[in-house]
C-alpha positions as CSV (number, residue, x, y, z in Angstrom):
1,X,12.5,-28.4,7.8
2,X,9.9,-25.8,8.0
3,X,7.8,-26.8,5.3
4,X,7.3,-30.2,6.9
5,X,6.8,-28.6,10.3
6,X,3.4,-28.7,12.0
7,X,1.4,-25.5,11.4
8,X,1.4,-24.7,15.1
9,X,5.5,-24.3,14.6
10,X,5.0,-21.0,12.9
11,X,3.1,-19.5,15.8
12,X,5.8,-21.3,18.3
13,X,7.6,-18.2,20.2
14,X,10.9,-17.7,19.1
15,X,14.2,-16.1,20.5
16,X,13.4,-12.9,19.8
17,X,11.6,-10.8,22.3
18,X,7.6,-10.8,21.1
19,X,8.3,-12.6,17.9
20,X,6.8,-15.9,16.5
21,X,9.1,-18.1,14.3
22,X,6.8,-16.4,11.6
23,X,8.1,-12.5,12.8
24,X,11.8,-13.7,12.2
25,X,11.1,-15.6,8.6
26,X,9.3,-12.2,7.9
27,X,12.3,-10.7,8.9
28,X,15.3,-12.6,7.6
29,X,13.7,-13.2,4.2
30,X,13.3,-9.1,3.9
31,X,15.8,-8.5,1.5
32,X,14.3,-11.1,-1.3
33,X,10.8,-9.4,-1.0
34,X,11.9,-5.6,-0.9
35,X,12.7,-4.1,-3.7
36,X,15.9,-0.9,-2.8
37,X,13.3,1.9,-3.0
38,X,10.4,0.2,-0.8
39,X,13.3,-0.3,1.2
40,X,14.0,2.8,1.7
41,X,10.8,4.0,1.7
42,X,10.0,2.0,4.6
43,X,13.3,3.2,6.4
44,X,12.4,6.4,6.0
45,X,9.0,5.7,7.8
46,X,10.5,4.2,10.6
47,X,12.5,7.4,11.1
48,X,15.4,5.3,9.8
49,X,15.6,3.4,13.1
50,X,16.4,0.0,11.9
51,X,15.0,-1.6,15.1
52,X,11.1,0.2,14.3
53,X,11.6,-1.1,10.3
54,X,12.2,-4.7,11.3
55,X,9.6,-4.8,14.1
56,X,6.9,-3.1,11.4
57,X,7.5,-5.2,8.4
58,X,7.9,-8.1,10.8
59,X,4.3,-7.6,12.0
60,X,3.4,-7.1,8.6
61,X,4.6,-9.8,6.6
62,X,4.2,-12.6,9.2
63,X,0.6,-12.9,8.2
64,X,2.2,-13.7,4.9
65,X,0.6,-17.2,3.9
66,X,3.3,-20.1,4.7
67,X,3.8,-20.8,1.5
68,X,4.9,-17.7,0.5
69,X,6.7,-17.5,3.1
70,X,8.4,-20.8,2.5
71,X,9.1,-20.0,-1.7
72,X,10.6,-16.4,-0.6
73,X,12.8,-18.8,2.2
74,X,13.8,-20.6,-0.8
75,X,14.9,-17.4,-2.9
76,X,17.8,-17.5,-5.3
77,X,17.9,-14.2,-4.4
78,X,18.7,-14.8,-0.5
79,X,21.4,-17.0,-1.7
80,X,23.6,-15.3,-3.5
């Protein structure tokens, strides 16, 4: 559905206070593009405040081009 969405969907607000639908694909795909020790690298950064971490790689990897976006969607990795 998102592939075949216009481009302005990505930059659409979504539910989630300050977050484009690109924030929360940054977010939810997460786990496929961090490896356990950036993970916990990035934790550690954040103070390990969970909240900070997701708002932070959010902002981050929303300026992820779409199509990367869109392959690490598609993840065997996020499926399992």
């Amino acid at each position: 559905m998102l592939a075949a969405a216009p481009a302005e969907t990505w930059d659409a607000p979504s539910l989630c206070e300050n977050w484009q639908v690109r924030h929360v694909i940054a977010h939810v795909t997460m786990p496929a593009r961090l490896a356990p020790a950036q993970f916990d690298a990035e934790m550690a950064a954040s103070g390990e405040d969970f909240t900070v971490l997701s708002d932070t790689i959010a902002a981050r990897d929303a300026s992820l081009p779409v199509s990367d976006q869109l392959d690490v969607l598609r993840s065997r990795s996020l499926h399992e």
